[in-house]
C-alpha positions as CSV (number, residue, x, y, z in Angstrom):
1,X,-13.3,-103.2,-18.2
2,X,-10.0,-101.9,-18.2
3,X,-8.8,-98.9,-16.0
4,X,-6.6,-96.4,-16.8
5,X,-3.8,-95.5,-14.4
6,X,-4.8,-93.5,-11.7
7,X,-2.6,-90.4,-11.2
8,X,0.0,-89.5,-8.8
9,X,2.1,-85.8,-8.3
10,X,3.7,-85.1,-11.5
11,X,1.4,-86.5,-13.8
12,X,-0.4,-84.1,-16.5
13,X,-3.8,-83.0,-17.3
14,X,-5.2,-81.4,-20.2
15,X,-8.2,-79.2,-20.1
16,X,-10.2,-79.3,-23.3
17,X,-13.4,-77.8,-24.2
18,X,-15.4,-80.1,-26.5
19,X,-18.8,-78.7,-26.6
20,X,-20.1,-75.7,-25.2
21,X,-18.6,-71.6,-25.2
22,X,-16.6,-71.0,-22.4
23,X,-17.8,-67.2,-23.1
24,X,-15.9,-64.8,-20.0
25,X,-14.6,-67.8,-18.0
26,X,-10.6,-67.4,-18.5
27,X,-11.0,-66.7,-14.4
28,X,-12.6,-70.2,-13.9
29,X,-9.9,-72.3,-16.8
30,X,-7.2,-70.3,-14.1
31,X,-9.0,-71.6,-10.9
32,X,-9.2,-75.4,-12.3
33,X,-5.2,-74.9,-13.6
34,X,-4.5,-73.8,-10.3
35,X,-7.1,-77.1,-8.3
36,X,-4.9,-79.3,-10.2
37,X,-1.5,-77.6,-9.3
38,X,-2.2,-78.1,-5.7
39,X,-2.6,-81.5,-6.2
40,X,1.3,-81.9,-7.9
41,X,-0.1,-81.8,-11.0
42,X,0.6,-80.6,-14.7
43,X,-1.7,-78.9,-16.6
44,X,-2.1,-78.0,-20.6
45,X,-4.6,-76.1,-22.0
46,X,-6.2,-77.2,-25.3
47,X,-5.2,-74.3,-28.4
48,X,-8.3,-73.6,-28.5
49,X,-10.3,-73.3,-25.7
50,X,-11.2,-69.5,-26.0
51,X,-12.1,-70.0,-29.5
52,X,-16.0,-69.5,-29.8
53,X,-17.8,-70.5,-33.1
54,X,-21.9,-69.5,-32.2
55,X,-22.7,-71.7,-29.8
56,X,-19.9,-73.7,-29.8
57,X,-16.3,-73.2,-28.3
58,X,-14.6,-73.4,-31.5
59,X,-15.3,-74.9,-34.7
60,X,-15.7,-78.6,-34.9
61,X,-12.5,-79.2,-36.6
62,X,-10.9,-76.6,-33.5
63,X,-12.5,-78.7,-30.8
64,X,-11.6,-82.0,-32.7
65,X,-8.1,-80.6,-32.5
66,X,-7.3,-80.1,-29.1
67,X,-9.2,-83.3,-28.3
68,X,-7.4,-85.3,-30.2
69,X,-3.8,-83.8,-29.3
70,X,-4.6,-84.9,-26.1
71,X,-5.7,-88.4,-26.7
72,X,-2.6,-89.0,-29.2
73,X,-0.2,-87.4,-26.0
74,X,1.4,-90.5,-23.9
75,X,2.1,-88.0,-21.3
76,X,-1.5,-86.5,-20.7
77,X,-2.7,-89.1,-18.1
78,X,-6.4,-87.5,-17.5
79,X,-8.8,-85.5,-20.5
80,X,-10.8,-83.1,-18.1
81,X,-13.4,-81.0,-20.1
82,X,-14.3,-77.6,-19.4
83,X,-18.0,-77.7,-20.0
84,X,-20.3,-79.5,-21.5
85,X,-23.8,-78.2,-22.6
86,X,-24.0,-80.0,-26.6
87,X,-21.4,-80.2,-28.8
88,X,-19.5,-83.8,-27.9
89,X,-21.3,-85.8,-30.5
90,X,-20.2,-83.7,-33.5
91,X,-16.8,-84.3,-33.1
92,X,-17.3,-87.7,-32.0
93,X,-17.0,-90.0,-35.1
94,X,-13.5,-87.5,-36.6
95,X,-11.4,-88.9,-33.5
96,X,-9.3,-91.4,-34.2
97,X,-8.8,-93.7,-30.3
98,X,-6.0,-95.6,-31.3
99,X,-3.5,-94.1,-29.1
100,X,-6.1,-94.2,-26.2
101,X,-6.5,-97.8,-26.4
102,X,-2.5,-98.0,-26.3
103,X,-2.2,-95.3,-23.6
104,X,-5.6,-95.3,-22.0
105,X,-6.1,-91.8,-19.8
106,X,-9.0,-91.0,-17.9
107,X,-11.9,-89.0,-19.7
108,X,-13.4,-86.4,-17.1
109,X,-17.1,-84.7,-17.2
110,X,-20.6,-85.1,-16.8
111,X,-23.6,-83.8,-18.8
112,X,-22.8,-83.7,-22.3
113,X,-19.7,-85.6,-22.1
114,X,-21.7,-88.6,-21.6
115,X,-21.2,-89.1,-25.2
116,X,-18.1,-90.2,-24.9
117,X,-18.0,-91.8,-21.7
118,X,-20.5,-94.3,-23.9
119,X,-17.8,-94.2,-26.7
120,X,-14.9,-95.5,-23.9
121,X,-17.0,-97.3,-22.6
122,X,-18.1,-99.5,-25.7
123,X,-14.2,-99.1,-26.2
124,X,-13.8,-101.5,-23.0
125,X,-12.6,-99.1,-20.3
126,X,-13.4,-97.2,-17.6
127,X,-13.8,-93.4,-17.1
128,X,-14.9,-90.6,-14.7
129,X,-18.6,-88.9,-14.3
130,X,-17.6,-86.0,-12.2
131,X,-17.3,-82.0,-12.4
132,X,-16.0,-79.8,-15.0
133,X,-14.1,-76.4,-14.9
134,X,-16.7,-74.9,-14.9
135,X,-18.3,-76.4,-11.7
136,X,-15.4,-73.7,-10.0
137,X,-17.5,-70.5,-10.5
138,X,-19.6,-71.6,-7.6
139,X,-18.5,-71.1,-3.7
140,X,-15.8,-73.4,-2.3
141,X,-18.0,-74.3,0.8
142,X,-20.9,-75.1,-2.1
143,X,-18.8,-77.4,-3.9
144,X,-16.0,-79.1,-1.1
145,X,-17.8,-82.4,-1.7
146,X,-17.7,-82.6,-5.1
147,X,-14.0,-81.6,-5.2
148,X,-13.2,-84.2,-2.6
149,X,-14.7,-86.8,-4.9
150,X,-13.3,-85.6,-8.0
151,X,-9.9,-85.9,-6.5
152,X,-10.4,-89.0,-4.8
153,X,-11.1,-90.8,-8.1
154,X,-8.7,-89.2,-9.7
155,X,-6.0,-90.5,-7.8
156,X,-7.6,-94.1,-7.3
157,X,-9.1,-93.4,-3.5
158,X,-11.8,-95.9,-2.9
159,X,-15.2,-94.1,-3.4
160,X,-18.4,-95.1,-1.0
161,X,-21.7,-93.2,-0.9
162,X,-24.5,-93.1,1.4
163,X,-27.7,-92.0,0.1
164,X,-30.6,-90.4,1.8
165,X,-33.4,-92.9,2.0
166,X,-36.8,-92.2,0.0
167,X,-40.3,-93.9,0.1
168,X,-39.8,-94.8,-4.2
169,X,-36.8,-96.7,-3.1
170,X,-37.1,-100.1,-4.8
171,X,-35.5,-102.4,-2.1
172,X,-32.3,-104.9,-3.3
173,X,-28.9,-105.4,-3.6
174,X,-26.6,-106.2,-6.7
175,X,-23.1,-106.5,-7.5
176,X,-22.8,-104.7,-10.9
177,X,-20.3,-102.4,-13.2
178,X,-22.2,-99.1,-13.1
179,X,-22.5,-97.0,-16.8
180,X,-25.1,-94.4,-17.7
181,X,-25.0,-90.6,-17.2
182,X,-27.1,-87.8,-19.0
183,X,-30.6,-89.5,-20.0
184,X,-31.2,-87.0,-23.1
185,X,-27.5,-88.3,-24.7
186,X,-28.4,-91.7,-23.8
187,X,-31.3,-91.7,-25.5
188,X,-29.8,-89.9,-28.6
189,X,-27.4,-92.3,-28.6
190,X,-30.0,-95.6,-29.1
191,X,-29.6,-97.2,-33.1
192,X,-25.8,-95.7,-32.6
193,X,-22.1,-97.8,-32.4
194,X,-22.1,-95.4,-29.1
195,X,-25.5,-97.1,-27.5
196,X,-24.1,-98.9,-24.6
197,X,-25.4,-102.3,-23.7
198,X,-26.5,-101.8,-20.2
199,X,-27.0,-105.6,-19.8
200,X,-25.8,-106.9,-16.1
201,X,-25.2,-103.8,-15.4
202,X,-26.5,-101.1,-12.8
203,X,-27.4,-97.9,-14.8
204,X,-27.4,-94.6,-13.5
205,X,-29.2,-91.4,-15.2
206,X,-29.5,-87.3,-14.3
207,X,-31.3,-84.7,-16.8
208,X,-32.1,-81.1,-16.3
209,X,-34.5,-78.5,-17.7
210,X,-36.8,-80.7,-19.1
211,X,-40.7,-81.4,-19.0
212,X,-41.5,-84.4,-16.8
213,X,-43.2,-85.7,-20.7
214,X,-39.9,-85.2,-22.0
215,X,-37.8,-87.5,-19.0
216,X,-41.1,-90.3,-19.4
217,X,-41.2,-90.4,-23.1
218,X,-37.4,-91.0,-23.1
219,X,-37.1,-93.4,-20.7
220,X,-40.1,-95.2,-22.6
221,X,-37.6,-94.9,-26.1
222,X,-34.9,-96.5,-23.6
223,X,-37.2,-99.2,-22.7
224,X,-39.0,-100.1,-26.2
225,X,-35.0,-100.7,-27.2
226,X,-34.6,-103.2,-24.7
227,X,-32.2,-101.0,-22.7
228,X,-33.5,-102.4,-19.1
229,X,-34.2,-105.9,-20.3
230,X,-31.2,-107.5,-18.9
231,X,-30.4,-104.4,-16.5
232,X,-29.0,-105.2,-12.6
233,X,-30.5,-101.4,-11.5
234,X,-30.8,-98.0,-11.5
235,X,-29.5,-95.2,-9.9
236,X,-30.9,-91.9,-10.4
237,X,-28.9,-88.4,-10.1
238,X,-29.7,-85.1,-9.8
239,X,-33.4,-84.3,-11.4
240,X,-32.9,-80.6,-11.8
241,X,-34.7,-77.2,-12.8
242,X,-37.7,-79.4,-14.3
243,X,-39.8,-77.6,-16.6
244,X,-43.8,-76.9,-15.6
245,X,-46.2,-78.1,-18.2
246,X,-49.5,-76.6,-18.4
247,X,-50.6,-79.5,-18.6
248,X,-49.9,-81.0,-15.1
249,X,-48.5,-84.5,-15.1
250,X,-50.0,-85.8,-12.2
251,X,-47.2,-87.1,-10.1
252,X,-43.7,-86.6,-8.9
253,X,-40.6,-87.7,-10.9
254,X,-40.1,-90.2,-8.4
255,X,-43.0,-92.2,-9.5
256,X,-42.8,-91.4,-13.3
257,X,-39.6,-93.3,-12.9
258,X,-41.1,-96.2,-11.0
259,X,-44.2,-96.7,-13.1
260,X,-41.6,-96.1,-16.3
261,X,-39.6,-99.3,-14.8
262,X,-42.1,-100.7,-13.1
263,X,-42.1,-104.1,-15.3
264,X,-38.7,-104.9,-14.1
265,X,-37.6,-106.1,-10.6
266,X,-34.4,-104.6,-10.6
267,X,-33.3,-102.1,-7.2
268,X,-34.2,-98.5,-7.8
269,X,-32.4,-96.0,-5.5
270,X,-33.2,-92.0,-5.6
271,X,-31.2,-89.6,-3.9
272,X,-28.0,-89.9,-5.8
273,X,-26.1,-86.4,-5.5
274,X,-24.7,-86.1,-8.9
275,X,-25.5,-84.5,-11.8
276,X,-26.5,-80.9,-12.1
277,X,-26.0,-79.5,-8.7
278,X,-23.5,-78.0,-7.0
279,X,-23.0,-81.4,-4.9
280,X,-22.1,-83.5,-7.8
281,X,-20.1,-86.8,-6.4
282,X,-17.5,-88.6,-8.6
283,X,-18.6,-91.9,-10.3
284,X,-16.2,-94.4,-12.1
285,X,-17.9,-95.4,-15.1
286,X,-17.5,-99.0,-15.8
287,X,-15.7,-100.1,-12.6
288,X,-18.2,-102.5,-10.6
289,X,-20.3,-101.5,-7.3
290,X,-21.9,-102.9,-4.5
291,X,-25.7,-101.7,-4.6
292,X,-27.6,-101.9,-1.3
293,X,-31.3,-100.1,-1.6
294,X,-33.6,-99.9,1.3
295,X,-36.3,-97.4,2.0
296,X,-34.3,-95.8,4.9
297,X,-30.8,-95.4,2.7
298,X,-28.7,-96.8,0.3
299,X,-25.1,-97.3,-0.5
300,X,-23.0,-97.7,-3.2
301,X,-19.5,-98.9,-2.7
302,X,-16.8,-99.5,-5.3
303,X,-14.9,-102.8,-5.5
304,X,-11.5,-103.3,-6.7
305,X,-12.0,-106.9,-8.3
């Protein structure tokens, strides 16, 4: 995989909304200008951020716009989107990556925007899982980790992560690129150009405000596709606001997961504080880690290779 430059003080950032409204949140698009100011940084604001088109922040063709301005522009160095929510796929196949894979920049979001950290991804290079503009409207105390980590992949400081240790733990170590992100645009993406092959590699997956059926039949689409045939592991995020069926499911999400996977000797590790929560730690999609999972912890550390 190939990594784009990591930034340093005078570098510039644009801030692009490719998906969801950013309905009353001028306050928070000034907090993140002013984040990346104190870190020596430039910022430019997509055209049409403010725009708002129904549920989306801007038309299709608006959001196309701004995105790819900032993927034609030598001199933007990071993409950092705003929000996410849904929205990412339809503008997807109009951009034209030419000049990225000339003047690769770093792609910045979680959620959502796991549509095109796929897309880079099947593209050859590396890009950030990490939090949006919009992660700003809660409490600095809330959020300090996630900032800290944000910034420290950013600007190329070596990540490391110790996990809190859980009974579904599926004890093992691998040395593996890590890819993955939001499980419902993973799955959307299967029978797609942006499926990623997840072969030798460690996947990691987060979802929120869904049924416990919903995470199980999708991770059973993932699996019929052959997604975790050749996979090193899994990593699993933030499970958050889960939905309560009437019909009770019978066992935690833990376990869904493990009986899911459980033809597959592969390391599981839970605990993983990232996706949607206000701890939501930095991951460098593509760039390989060092997996350790045992019942009592686990750790993931990032090589430089």
């Amino acid at each position: 995989m190939k990594q784009p430059p990591f930034l340093k003080p005078g570098d510039t950032v644009a801030i692009v909304a490719p998906a969801g409204i950013l309905k009353n949140k001028t306050h928070i698009i000034n907090q993140s200008q002013k984040l990346l100011e104190g870190w020596g940084l430039n910022v430019v604001v997509g055209k049409h951020v403010f725009n708002q088109n129904n549920h989306f922040s801007g038309t299709d063709d608006e959001r196309y716009e701004d995105f790819q301005k900032a993927l034609n522009n030598p001199k933007i160095k990071a993409i950092w989107c705003a929000r996410g929510g849904y929205g990412s796929v339809r503008i997807l196949d109009k951009l034209d990556w030419s000049s990225f894979v000339q003047n690769p920049k770093w792609i910045i979001g979680y959620s959502d925007i796991t549509a095109f950290h796929n897309h880079t991804h099947n593209l050859g290079f590396e890009s950030i899982h990490a939090m949006m503009c919009t992660s700003l409207q809660d409490a600095p105390n809330t959020i300090k980790k996630t900032i800290e980590s944000f910034k420290a992949a950013l600007f190329g400081t070596p990540l490391n992560f110790t996990l809190d240790g859980s009974v579904y733990n599926k004890e093992g170590s691998v040395l593996a690129p890590i890819v993955g992100g939001n499980l419902t645009i993973l799955q959307t993406m299967l029978g797609s150009k942006t499926s990623i092959d997840t072969s030798g590699k460690i996947l990691f997956i987060e979802e929120i405000g869904e049924y416990k059926y919903h995470i199980d039949r999708m991770l059973q689409s993932l699996k019929r596709a052959g997604y975790f045939d050749n996979c090193k592991g899994v990593i699993v995020g933030n499970m958050s606001k889960l939905k309560s069926n009437t019909t009770k499911w019978g066992s935690s999400i833990e376990q869904l997961v493990l009986d899911a996977l459980s033809d597959y000797n592969f390391p599981i590790a839970f605990n993983m504080p990232a996706g949607h929560e206000k701890d939501n730690r930095a991951l460098i999609f593509g760039k390989t880690v060092e997996l350790i999972v045992k019942k009592e912890r686990s750790t993931i550390i990032f090589k430089d290779l």
